[in-house]
C-alpha positions as CSV (number, residue, x, y, z in Angstrom):
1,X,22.4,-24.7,-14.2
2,X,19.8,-26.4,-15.9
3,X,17.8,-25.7,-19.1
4,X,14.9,-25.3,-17.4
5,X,16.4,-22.7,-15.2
6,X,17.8,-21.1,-17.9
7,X,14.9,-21.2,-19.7
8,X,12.8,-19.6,-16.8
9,X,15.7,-16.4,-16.1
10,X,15.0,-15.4,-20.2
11,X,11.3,-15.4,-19.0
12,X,11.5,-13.5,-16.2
13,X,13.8,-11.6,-18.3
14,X,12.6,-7.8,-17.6
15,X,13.1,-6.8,-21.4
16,X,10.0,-9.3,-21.9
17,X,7.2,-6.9,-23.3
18,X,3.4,-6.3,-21.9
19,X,0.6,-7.9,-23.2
20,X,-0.7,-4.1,-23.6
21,X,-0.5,-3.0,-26.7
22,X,-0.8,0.5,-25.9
23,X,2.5,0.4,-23.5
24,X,6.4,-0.3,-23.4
25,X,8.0,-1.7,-20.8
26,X,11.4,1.4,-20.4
27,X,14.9,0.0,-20.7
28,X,18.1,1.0,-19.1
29,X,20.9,2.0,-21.3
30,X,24.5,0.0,-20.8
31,X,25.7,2.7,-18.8
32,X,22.9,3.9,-16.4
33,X,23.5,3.5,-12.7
34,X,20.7,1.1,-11.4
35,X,19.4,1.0,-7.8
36,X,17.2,-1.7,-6.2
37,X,15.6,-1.3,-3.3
38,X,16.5,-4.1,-0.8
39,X,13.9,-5.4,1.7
40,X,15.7,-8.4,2.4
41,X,12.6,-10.4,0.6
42,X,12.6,-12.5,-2.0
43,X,10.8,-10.2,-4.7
44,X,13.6,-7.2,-4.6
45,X,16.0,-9.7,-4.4
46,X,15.1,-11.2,-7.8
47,X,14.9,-8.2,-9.1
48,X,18.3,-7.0,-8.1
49,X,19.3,-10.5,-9.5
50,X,17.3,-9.9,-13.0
51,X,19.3,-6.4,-13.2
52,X,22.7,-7.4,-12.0
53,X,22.7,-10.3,-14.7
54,X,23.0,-7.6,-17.7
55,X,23.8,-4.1,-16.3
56,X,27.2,-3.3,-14.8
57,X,26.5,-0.1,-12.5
58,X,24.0,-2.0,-10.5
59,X,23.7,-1.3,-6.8
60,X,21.6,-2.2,-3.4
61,X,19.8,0.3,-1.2
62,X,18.3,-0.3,2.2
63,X,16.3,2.2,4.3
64,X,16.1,1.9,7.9
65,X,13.1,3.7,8.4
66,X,11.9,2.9,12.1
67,X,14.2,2.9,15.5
68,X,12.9,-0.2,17.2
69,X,15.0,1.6,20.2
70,X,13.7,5.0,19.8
71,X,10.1,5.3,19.9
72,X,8.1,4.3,22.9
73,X,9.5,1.0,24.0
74,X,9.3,-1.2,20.7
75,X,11.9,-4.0,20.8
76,X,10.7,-6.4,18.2
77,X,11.4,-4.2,14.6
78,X,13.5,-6.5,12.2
79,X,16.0,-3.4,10.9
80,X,19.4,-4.8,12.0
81,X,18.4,-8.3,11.0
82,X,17.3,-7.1,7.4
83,X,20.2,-5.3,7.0
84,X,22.5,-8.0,7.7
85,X,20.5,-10.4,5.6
86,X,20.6,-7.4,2.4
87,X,24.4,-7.8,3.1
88,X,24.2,-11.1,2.4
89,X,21.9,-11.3,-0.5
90,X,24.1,-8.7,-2.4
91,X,27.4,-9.9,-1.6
92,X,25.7,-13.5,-3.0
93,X,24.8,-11.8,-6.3
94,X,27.8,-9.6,-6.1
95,X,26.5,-5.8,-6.2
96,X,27.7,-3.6,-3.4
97,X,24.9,-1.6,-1.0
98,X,24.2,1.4,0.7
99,X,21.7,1.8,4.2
100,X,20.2,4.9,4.2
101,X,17.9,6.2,7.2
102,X,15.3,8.2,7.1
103,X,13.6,7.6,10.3
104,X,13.3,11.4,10.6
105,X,11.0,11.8,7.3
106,X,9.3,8.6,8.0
107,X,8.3,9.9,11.7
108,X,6.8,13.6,10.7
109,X,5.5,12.7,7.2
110,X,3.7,9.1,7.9
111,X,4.0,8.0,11.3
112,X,2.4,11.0,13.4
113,X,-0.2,11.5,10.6
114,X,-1.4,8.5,11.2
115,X,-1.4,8.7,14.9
116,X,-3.5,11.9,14.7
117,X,-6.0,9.7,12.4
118,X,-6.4,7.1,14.8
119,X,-7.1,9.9,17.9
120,X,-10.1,11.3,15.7
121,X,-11.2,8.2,14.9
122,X,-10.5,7.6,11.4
123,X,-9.4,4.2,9.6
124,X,-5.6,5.3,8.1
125,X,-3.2,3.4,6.0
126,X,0.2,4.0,6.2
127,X,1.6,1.9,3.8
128,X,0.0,4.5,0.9
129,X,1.8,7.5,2.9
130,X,5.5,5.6,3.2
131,X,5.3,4.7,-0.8
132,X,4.1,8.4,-1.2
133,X,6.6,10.4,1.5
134,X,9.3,8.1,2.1
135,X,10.0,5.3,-0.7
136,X,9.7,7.2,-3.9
137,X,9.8,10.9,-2.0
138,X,12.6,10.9,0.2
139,X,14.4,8.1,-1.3
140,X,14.2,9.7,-4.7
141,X,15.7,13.0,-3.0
142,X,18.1,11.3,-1.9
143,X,18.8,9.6,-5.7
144,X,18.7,12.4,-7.7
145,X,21.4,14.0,-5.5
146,X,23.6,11.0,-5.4
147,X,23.3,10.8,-9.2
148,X,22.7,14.5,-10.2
149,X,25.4,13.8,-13.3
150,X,24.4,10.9,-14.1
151,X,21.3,8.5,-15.8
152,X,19.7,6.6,-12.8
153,X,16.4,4.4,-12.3
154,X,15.5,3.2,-8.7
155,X,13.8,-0.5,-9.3
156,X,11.8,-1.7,-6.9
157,X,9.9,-5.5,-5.8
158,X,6.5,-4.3,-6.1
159,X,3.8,-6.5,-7.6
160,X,2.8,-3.3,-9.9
161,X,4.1,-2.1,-13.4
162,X,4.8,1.1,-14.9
163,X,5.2,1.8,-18.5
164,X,5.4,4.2,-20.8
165,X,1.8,5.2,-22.7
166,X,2.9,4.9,-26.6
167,X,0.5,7.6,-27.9
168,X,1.3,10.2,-24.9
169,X,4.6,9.3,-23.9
170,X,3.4,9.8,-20.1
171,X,4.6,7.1,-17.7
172,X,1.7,5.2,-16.8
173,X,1.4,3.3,-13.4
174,X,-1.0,-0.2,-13.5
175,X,-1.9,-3.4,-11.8
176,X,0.2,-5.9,-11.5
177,X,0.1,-9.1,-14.3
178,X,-0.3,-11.7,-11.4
179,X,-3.4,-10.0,-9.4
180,X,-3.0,-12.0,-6.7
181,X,-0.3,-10.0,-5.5
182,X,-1.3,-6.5,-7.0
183,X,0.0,-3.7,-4.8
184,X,-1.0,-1.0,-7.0
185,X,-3.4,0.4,-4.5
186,X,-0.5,1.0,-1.9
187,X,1.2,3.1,-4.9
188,X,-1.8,5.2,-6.0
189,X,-0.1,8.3,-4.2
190,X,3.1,8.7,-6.2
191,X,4.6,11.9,-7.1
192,X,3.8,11.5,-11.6
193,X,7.6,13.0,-11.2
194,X,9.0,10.1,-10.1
195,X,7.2,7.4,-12.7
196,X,10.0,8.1,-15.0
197,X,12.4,6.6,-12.7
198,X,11.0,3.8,-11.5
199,X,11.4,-0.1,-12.6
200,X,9.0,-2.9,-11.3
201,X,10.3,-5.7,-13.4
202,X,8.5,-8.1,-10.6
203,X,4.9,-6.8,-11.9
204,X,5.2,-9.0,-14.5
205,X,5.4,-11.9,-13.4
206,X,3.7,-14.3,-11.0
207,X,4.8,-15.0,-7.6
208,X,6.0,-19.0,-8.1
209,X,7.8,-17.5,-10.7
210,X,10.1,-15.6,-8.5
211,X,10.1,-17.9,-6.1
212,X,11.3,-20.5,-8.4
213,X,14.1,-18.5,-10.1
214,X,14.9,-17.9,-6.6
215,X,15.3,-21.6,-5.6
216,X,17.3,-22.2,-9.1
217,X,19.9,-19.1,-8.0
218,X,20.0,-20.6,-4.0
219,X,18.6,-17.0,-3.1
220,X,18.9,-17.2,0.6
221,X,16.1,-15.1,0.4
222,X,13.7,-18.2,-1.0
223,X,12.3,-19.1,1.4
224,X,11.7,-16.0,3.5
225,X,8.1,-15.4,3.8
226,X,6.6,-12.4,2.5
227,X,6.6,-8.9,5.0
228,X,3.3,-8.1,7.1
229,X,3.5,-4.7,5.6
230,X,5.2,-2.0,8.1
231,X,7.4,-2.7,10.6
232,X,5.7,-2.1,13.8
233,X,2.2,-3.4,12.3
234,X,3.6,-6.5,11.5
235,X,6.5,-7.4,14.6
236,X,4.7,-6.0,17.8
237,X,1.7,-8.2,17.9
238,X,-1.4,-6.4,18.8
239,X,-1.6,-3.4,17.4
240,X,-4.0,-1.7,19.3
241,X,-1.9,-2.3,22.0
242,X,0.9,-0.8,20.4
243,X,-1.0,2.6,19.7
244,X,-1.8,2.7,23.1
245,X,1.9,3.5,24.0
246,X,1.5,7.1,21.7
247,X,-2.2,8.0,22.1
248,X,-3.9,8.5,25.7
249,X,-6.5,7.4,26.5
250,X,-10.6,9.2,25.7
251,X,-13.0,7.1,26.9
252,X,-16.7,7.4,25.2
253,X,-19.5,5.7,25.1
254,X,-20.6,2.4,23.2
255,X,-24.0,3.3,21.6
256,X,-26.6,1.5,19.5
257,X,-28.4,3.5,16.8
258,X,-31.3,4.9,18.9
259,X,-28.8,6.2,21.3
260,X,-28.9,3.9,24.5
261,X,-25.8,3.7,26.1
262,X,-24.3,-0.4,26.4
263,X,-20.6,0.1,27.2
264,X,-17.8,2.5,27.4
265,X,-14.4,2.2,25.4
266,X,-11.2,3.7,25.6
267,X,-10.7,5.6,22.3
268,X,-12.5,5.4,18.8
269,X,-9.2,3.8,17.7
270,X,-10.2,1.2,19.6
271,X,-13.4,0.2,17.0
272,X,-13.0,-0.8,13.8
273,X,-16.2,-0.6,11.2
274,X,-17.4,-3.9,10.8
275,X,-15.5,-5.7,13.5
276,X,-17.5,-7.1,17.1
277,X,-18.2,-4.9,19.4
278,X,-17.5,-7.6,22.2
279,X,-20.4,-5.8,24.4
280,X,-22.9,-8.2,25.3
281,X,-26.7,-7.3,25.8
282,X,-29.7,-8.5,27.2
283,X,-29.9,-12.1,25.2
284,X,-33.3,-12.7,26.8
285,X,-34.7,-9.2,24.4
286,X,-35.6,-10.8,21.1
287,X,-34.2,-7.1,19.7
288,X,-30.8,-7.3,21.5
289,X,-29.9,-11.1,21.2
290,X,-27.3,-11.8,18.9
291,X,-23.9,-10.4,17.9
292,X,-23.4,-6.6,17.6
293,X,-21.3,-5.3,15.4
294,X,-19.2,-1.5,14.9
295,X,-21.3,-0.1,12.4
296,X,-20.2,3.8,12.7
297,X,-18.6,5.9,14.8
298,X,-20.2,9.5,15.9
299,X,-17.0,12.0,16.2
300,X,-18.2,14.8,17.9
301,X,-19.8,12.8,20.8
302,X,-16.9,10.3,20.5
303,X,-19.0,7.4,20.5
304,X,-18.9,4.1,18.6
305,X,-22.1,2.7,17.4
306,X,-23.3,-0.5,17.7
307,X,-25.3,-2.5,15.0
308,X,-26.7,-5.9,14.2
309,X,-25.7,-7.4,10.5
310,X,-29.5,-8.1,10.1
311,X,-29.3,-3.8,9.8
312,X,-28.0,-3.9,6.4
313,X,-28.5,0.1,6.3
314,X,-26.3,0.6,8.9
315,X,-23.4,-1.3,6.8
316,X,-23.8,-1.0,2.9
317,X,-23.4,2.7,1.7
318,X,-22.9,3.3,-2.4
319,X,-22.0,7.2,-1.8
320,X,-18.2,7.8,-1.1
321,X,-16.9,11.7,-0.3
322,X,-13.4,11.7,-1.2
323,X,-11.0,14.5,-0.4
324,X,-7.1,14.8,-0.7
325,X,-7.9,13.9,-4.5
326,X,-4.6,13.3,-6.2
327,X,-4.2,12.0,-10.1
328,X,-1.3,9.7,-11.0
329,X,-1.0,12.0,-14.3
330,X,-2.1,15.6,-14.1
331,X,-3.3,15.3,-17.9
332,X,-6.7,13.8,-15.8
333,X,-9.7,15.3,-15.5
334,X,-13.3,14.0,-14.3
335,X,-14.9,15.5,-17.5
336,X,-12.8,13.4,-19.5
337,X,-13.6,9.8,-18.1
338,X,-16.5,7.9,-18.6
339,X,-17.8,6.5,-15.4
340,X,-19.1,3.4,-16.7
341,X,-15.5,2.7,-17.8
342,X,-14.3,3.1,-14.4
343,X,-14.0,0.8,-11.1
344,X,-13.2,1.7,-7.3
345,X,-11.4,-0.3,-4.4
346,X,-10.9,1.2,-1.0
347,X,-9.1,-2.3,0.2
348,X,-5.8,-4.0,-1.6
349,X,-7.1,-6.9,-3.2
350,X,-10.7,-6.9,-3.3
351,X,-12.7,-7.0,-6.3
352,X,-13.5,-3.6,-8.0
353,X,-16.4,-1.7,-7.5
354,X,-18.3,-0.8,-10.8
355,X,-19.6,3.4,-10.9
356,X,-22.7,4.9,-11.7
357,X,-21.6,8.2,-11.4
358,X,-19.0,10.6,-10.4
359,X,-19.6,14.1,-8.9
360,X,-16.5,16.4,-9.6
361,X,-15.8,18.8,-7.1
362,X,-12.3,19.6,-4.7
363,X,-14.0,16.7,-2.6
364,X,-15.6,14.0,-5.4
365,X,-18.3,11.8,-4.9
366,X,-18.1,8.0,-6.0
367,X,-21.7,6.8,-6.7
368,X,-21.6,3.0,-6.7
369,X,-23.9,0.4,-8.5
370,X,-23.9,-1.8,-5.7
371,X,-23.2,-0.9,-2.1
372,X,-20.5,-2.1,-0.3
373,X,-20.1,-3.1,3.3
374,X,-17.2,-2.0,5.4
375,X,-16.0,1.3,4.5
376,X,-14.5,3.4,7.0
377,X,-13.2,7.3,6.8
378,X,-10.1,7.3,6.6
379,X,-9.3,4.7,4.1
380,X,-7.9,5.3,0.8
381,X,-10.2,5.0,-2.0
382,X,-8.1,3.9,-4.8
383,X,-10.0,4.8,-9.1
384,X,-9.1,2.4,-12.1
385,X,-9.6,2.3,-15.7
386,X,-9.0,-1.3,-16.7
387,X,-5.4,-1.8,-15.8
388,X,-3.9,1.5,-15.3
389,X,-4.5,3.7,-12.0
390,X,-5.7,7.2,-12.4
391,X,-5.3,8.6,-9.0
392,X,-6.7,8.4,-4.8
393,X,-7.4,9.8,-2.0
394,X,-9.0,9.8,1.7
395,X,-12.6,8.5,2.5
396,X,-13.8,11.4,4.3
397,X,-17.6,10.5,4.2
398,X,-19.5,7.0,3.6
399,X,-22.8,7.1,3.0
């Protein structure tokens, strides 16, 4: 190996501390059984790799989590494929591995949930509910059976960090030190239970990094580009197509704001907020010309309204109802925040949203500085203070 290789494993080292004063970064003990969750990517696979260099009681998990033979026709699901390439990433770095299925829990507690949000309408994302039900619910079940006698941690590729909080001693979940890979939004729904188990040695460190210790190592992982998100989002193409094989149809109207009727769809699912409406009206009308956009979506008459961008009301909203409200750390409370110290995002990845206000309640209200454009119930609305995530739930209401 080289000395630049070697050189970059002692950076990417996982005992290398946070810039955060106020946090350490937990540490295995000699003898603690270590699992990492296997995708077959590249980021748990370096992870594994960081581990397996200095523990002895390391293992590999994968969950098979969806049937692509089981559930209404899907053929193109990767499992079997990942599996055999897991096998082959931990017989490389030499740690044995389990498969685990929980296609059962994955099926009541994330998929059907978000099929009955698409039917009324809503915007869902199931990637928050699988972290939240499945990878650190289910699989952590499963864990702390296995393991029962013994000291275990379950270390995962995620582009997020968890520490321990000095002063408190609470385990502390925040962004990611290369944000343009931050998946902390996706994890704002885990159990505070489970944060003392968890290791995300990848949070700290930027994507060519891993990619590069990869290359050095001959991962055959390397070069595999990085997942879609789930399964069935990401392999069967169009996904609207694809929900049309579990939800039937209810065909509504397509409506613009004063109510005239322009088109007919085939469920609210079909719409998203902010996308075009593909309905094409009278171009010779100096009001209708131009592209119309799904600005809203009217439940109880199960219509989706119509707008043009020029209607900037009918976009922007700055008032977000929030209910499902869960903290990372029960210790928080509303009264004890500052709002101008906090920031919103209800998508992965975009900029955060600077507050005005909050309005406590068993459904809170996020008052923004600035509206933003785009928000659909149903999305997860996702609150920060500086690095560290303090808890999410659902949009119910954007206004």
């Amino acid at each position: 190996m080289t000395v630049r290789a070697l050189r970059l494993v002692r950076r990417l080292s996982f005992l290398r501390g946070s810039t955060l004063a106020d946090y350490a970064q937990p540490v295995p003990n000699p003898n603690d059984q270590i699992v990492v969750s296997m995708s077959s990517g590249v980021d748990s696979s370096v992870a594994a790799l960081m581990y397996a260099k200095q523990y002895k009681n390391v293992k590999g998990i994968f969950m098979a989590n969806w049937s692509p033979d089981s559930r209404g026709g899907v053929s193109k699901c990767t499992v079997e494929s990942d599996w055999e390439e897991v096998q082959t990433i931990c017989d490389q770095i030499g740690i044995p591995c389990e498969r685990v299925n929980f296609e059962k829990e994955y099926w009541s507690d994330v998929f059907e949930p978000m099929l009955e949000m698409y039917r009324k309408g809503l915007t869902p994302n199931p990637d928050v509910g699988c972290n939240k039900y499945v990878k650190f619910g289910k699989m952590i079940e499963h864990l702390s059976t296995k393991f029962s006698r013994d000291n275990w941690w379950l270390v995962t590729g995620h582009y997020a960090r968890i520490m321990k909080h000095r002063a408190t001693g609470e385990s502390h979940l925040l962004r990611a030190g290369f944000l343009p890979k931050d998946q902390s939004y996706y994890l704002s729904q885990m159990p505070e239970s489970v944060l003392s188990k968890i290791l995300m040695p990848i949070g700290h460190y930027t994507k060519p990094e891993v990619r590069e210790l990869a290359q050095r190592y001959g991962l055959v992982s390397k070069d595999k580009r990085d997942s879609q998100g789930l399964c069935f989002v990401s392999q069967h193409g169009n996904f609207k197509d694809f929900l049309d094989e579990f939800l039937p149809p209810n065909p509504g109207d397509i409506v613009t704001a004063d109510g005239r009727v322009w088109g007919r769809h085939n469920g609210l699912w079909h719409g998203t907020i902010g996308q075009r409406s593909g309905i094409s009206l009278p171009q010779g009308d100096p009001e209708m010309k131009g592209v119309w956009y799904i600005s809203g979506k009217n439940y109880d008459k199960n219509q989706l309204i119509i707008s043009k961008k020029t209607d900037r009301a009918a976009f922007e909203k700055d008032r977000l109802k929030v209910a499902d409200w869960q903290w990372i750390n029960s210790s928080l409370d509303f009264g004890d925040l500052d709002p101008a110290e906090l920031t919103i995002q209800v998508r992965s990845l975009e900029s955060p949203r600077a507050l005005r206000a909050v309005v406590a309640g068993n459904e809170p209200e996020f008052l923004l500085q600035e509206k933003i454009d785009g928000v659909a119930p149903g999305q997860n609305l996702v609150l920060y203070k500086n690095e560290r995530v303090l808890g999410g739930g659902i949009i119910a209401e954007a206004n």
